[in-house]
LODREN-259519 format. One record per atom (N, C-alpha, C, O): z, x, y; residue in one letter. Coordinates in steps of 0.05 Angstrom, whole numbers, plus 32768, in hexadecimal, padded with zeros to 4 digits. Atoms other than C-alpha are relative to their C-alpha. Layout:
BEGIN
ZXYa ...
REM end
This chain:
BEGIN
80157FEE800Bx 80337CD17CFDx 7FE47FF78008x 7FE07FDE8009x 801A7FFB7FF9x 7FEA7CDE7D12x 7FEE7FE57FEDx 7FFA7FD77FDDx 80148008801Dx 7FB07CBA7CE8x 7FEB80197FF3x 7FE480307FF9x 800D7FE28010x 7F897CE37CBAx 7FEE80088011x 7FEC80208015x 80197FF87FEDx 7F4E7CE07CECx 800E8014801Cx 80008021802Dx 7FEB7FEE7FEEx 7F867D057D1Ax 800280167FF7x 7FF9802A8002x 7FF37FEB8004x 7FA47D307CF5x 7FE880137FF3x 7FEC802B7FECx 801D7FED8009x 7F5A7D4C7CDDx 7FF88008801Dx 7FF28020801Fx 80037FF97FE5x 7F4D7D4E7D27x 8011801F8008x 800A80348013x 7FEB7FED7FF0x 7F857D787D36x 8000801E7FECx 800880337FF4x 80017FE5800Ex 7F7B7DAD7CFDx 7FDE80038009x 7FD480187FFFx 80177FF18002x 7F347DB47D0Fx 7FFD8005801Cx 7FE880108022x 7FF47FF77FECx 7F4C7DBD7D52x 800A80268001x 8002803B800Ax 7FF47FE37FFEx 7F7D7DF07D40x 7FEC801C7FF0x 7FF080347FF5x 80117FEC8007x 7F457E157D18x 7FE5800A800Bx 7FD5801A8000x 800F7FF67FEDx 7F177E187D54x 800B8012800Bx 800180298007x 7FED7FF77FF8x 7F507E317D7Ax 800C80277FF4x 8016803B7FFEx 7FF17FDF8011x 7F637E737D48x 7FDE800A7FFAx 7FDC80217FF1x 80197FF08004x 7F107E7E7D41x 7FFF800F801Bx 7FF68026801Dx 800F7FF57FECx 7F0B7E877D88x 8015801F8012x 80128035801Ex 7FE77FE18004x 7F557EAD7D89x 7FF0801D7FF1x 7FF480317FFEx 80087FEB8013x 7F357EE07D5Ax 7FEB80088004x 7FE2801B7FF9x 801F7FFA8000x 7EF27EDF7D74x 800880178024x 7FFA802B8027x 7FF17FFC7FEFx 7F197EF57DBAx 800D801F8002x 801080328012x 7FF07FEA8001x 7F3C7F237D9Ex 7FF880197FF9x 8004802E8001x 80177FF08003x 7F077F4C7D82x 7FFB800C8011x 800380248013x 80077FF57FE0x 7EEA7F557DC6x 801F800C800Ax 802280258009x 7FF77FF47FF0x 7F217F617DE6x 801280267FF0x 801980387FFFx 7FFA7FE88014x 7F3A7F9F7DAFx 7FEA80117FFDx 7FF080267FF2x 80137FF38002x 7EEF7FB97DB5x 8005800D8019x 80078025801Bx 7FFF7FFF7FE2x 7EF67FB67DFFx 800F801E8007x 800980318015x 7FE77FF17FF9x 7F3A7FDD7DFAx 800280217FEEx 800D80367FF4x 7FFB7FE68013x 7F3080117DBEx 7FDF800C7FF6x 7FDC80207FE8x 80167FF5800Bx 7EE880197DB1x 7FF27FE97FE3x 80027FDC7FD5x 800A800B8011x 7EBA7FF67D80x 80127FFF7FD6x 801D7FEF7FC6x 80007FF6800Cx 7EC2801E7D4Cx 802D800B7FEAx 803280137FD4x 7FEF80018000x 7F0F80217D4Cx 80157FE38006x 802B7FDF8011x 7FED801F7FFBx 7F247FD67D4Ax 7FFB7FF77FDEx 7FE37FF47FD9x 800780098013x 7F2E7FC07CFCx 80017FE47FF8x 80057FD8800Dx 800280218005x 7F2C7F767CE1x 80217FFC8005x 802C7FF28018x 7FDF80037FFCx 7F7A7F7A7CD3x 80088010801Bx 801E801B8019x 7FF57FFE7FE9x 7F817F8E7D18x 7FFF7FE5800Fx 80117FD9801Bx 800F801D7FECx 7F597F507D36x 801B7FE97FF4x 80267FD67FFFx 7FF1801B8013x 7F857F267D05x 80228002800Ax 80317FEF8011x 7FF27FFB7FF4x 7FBD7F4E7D17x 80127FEB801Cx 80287FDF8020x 800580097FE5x 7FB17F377D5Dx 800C7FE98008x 801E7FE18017x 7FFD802C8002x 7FB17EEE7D56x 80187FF27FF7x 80237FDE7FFFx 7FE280028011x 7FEB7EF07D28x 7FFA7FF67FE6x 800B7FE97FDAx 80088011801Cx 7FC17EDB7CE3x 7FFB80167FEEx 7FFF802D7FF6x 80067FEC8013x 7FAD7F007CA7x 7FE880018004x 7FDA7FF0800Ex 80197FFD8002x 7F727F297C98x 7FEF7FEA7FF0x 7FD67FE97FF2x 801480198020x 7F587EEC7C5Dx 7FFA7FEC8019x 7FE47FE3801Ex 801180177FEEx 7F5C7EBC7C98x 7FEC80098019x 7FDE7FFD8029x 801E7FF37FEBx 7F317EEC7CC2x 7FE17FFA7FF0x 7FCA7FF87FF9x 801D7FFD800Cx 7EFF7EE87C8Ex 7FF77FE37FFBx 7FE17FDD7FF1x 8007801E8002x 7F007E9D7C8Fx 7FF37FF6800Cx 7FE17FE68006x 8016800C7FF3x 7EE67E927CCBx 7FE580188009x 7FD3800F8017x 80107FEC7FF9x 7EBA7ED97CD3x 7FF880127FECx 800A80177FDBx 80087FE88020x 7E947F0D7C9Cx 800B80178007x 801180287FF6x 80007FE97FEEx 7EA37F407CD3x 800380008016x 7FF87FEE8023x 80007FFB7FEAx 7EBC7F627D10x 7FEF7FF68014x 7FF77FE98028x 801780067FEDx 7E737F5B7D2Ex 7FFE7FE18003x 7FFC7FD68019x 800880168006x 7E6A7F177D13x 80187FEB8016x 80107FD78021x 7FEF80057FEDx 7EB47F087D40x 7FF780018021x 7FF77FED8030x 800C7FFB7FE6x 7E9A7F257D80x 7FE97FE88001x 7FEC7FD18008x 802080167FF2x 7E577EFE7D8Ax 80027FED7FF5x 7FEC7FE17FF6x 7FFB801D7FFEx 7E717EBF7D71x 800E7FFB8020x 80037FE58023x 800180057FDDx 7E8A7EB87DC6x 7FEE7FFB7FFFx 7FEC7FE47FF9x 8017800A7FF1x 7E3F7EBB7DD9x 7FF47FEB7FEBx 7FEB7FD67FF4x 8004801D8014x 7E2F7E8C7D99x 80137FE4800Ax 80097FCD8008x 7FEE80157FF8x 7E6B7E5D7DB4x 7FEE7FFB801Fx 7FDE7FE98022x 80047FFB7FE9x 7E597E697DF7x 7FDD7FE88009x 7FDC7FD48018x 802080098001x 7E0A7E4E7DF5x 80007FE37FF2x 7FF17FD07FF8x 7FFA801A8015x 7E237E197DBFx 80087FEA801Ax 7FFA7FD6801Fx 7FF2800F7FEFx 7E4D7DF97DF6x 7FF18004801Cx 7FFD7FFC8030x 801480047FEAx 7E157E027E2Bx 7FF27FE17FFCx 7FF27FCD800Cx 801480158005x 7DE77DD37E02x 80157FE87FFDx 800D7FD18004x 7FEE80127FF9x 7E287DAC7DFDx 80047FEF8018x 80067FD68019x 7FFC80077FE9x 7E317DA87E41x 7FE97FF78012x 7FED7FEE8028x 801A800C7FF9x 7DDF7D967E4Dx 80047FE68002x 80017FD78016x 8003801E800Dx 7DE97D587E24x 80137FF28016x 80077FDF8021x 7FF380117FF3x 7E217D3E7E50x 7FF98003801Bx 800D7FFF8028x 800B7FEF7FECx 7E007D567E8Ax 7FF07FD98012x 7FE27FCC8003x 8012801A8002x 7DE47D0C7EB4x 7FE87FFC8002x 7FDA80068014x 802280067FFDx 7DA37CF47EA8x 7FEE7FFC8015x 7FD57FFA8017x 80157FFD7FEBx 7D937CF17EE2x 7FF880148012x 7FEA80158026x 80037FE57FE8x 7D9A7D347EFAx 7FDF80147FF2x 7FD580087FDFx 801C7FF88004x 7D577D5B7EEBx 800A80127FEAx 802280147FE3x 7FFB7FF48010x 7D4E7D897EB7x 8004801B7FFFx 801080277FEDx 7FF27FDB7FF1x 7D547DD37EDAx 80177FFE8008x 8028800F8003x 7FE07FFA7FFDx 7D8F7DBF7EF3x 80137FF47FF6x 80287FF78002x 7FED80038013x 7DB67DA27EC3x 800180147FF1x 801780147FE5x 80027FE88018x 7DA57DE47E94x 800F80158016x 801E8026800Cx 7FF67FEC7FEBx 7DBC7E0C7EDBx 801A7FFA7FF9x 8027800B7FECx 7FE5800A8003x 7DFC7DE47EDAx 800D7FFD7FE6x 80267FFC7FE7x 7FFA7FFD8019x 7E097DE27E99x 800580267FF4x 8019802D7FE9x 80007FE78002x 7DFF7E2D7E90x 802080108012x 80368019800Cx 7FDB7FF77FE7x 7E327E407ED1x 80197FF17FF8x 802E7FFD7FFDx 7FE58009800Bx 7E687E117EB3x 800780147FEAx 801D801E7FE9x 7FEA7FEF801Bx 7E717E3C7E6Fx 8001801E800Cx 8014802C8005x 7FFD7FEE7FF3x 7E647E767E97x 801A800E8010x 802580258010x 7FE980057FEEx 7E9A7E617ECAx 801280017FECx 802680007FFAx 7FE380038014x 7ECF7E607E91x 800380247FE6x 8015802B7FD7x 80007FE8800Bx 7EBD7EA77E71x 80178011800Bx 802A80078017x 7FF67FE47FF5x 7EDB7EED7E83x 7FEC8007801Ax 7FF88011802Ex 80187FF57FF5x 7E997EFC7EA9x 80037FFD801Ex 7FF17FFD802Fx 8006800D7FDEx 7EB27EEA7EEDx 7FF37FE98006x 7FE97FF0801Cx 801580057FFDx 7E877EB37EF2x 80037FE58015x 7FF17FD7801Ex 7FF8800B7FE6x 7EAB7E8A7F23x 800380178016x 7FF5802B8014x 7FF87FEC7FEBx 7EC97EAF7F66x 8005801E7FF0x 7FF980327FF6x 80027FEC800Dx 7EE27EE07F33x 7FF6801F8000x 7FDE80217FFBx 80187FE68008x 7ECA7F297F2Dx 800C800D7FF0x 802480117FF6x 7FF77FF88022x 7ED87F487EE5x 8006801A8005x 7FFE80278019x 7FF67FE77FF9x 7EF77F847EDEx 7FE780167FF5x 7FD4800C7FE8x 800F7FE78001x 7ED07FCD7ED7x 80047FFE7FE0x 7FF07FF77FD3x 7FFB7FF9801Cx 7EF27FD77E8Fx 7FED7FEE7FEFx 7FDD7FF87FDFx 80028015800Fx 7EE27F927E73x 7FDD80088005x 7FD0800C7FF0x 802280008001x 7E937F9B7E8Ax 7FF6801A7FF3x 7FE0801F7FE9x 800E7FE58010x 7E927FDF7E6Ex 800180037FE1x 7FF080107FD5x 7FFA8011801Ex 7EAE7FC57E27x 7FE47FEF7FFBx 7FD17FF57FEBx 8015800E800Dx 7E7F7F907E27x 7FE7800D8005x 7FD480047FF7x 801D7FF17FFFx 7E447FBD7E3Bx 7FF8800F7FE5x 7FE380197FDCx 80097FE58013x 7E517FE57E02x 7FFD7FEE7FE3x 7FEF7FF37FCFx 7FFD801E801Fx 7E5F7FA47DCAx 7FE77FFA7FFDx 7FDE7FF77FE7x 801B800E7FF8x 7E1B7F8D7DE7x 7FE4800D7FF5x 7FCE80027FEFx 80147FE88003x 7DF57FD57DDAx 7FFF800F7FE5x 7FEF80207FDCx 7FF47FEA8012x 7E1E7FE87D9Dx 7FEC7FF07FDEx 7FE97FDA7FD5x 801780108014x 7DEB7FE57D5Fx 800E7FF87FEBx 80017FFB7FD6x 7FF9800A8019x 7E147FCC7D2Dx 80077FE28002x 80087FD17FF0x 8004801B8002x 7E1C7F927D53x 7FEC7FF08006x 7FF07FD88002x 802080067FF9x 7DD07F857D6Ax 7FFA7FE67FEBx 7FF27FD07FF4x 80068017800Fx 7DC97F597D24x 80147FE48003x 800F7FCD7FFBx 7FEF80138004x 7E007F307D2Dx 7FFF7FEE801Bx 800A7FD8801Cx 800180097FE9x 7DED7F257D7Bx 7FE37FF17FFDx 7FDE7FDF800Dx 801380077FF8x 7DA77F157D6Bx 80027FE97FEAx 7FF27FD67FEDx 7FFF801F800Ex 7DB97EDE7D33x 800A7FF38013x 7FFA7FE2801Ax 7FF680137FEBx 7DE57EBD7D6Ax 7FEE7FF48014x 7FEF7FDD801Cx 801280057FEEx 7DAD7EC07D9Ax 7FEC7FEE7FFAx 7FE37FDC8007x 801480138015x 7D807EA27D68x 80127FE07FF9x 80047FCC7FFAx 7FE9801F8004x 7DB17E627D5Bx 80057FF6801Bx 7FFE7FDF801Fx 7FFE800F7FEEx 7DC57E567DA0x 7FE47FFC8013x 7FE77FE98022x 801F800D8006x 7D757E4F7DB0x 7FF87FE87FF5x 7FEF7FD68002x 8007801A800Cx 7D6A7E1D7D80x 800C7FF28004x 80017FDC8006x 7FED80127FF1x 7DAB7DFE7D98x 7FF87FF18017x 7FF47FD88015x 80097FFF7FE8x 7D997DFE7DDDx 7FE27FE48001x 7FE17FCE800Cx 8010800A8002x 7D587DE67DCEx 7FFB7FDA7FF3x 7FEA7FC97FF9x 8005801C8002x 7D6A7DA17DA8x 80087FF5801Cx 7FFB7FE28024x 7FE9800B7FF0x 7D9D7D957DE3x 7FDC7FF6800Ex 7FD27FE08009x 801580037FF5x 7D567D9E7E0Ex 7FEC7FE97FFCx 7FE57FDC800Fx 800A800A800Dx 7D2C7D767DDEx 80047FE48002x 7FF27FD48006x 7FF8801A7FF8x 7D5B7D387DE5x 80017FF9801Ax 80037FE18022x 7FFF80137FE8x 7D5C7D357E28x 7FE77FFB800Dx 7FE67FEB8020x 801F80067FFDx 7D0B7D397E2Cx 7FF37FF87FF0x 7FDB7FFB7FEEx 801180138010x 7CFB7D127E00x 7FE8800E7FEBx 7FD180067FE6x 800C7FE9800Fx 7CDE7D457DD6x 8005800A7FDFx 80157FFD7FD2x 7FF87FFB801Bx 7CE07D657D92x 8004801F8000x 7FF580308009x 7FFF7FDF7FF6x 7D007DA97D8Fx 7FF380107FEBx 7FEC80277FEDx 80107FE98019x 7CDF7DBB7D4Ax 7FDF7FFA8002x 7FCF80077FF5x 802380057FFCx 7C957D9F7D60x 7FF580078016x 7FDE800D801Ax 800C80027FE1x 7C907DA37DA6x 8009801A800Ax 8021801E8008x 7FF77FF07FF8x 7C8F7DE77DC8x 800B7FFB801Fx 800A800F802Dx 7FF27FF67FE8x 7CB07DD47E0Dx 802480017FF8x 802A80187FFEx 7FE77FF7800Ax 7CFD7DD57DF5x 800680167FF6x 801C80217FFBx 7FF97FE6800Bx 7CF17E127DCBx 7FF6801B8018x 7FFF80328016x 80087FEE7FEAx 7CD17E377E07x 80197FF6801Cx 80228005802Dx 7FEC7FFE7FE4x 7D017E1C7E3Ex 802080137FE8x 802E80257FEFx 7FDC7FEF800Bx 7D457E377E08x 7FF480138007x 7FFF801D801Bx 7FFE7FE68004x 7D217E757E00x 800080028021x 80158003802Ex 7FFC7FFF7FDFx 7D127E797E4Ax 801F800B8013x 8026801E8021x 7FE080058001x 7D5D7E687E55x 800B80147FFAx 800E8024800Cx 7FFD7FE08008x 7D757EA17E28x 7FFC800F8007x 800F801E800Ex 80087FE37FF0x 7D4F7ED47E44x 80027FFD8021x 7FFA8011802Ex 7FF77FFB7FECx 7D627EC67E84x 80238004800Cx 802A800C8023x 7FEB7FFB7FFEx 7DB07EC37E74x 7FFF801E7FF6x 800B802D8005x 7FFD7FE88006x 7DA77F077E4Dx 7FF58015801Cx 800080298025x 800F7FEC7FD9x 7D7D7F297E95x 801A7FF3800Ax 802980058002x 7FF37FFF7FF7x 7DB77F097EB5x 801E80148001x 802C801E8012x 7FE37FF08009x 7DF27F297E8Ax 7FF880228002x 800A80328006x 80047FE47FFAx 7DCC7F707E8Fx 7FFF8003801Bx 800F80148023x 7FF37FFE7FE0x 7DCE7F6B7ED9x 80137FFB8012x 80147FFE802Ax 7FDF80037FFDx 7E0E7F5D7EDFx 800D80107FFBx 802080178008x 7FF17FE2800Fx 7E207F977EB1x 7FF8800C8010x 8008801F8015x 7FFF7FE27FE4x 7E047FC17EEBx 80037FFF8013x 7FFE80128022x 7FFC80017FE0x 7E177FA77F25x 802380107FFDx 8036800E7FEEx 7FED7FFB7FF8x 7E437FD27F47x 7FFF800E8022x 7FF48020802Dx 7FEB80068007x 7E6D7FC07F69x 7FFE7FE97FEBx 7FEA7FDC7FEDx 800580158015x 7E7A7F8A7F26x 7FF97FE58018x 7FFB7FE58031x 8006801F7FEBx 7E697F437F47x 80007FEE7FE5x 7FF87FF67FD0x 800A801B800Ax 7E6C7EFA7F26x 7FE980027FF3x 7FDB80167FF7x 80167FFF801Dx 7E397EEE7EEEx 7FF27FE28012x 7FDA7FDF8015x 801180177FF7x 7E287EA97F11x 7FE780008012x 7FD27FF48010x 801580027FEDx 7E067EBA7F4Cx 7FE680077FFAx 7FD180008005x 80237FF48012x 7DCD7EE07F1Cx 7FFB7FEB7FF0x 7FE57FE07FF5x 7FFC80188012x 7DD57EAB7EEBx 7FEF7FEE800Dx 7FD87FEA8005x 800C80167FEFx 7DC47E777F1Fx 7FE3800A8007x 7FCF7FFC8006x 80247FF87FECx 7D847EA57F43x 7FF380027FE7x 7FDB7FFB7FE7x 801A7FFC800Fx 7D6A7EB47F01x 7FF47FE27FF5x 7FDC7FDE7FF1x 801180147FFEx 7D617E6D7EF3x 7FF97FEE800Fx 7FEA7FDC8009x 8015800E7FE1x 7D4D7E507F33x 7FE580137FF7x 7FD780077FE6x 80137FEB8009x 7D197E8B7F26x 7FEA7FF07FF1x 7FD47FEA7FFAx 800E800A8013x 7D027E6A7EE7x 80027FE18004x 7FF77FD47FF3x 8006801E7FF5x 7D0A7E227F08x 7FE57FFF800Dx 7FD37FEE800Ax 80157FF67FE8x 7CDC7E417F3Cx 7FDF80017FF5x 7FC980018001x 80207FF18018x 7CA17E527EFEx 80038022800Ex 7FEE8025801Ax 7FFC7FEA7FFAx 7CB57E9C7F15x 7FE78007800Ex 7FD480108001x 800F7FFA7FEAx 7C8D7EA57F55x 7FFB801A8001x 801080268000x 80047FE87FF0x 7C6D7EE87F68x 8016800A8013x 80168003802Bx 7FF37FF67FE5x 7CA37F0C7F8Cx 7FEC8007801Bx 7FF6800F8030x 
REM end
């Protein structure tokens, strides 16, 4: 048998594991039937759990969906921190960015995402009921983002405005990335915009 410091490991494991099942599944039942026609005990359905443990880890449908781009950004600033110190600070946030990228749906390796799946998420993205639930996420992985920043410049992310202006920066150049991606067509990889828009903002955004 395990030790307790194990066997707590391994259930908080398995309850990452059934958030992101469920958070998954959401999307992909919006994707497939419409917003508006996917219920909690379907999502739960899905996964194979009850509706009570849907509400354990989520208040709501919406609140399911945009936990991804909350995970997603979380494990950016994750992936800053381990990022080596000696690599500069545009491009460890570049590289760090294209790794969680690279592991999405979004194509964001060789990849190119299907028509359906970008037209789903165009509409999850646009659809106003989930606008509050996208713009708390956005707001958290910001300030996220921003300690990751903070520690590696030696900085303070609640005193000092360059961490809170490079996340936001950051942000708004992954959200310009994900809307131009939603219109490329033919669909293409999410990285290659990903990457130009922050070279761009590596660049101090030059005069075209």
């Amino acid at each position: 048998m395990g030790t307790e410091g194990e066997r707590m490991g391994l259930r908080e494991r398995k309850k990452q594991e059934t958030r992101i099942a469920l958070s998954w599944a959401a999307i992909r039942l919006a994707v497939e039937r419409g917003l508006d026609n996917v219920r909690v005990e379907d999502i739960a359905a899905e996964v194979g759990v009850s509706p009570r443990t849907f509400n354990n880890y989520f208040s709501s449908k919406g609140e399911a969906i945009a936990a991804r781009h909350q995970d997603r950004a979380r494990l950016i600033a994750v992936e800053l921190r381990a990022r080596p110190a000696s690599e500069p600070l545009w491009e460890a946030i570049t590289n760090a960015a294209l790794t969680q990228f690279a592991l999405g749906q979004e194509g964001g390796g060789e990849g190119v995402p299907d028509r359906q799946w970008i037209d789903g998420v165009r509409l999850m993205i646009t659809e106003p009921s989930l606008m509050g639930a996208f713009s708390k996420t956005a707001a958290a992985a910001e300030a996220e983002l921003a300690a990751a920043i903070a520690e590696r410049t030696g900085t303070d992310a609640a005193l000092d405005l360059y961490p809170q202006l490079v996340a936001g920066v950051v942000g708004a150049a992954i959200r310009v990335a994900m809307e131009r991606w939603l219109q490329a067509d033919p669909p293409v990889p999410i990285a290659g915009i990903l990457r130009d828009a922050l070279h761009r903002l590596f660049q101090g955004l030059p005069v075209p």
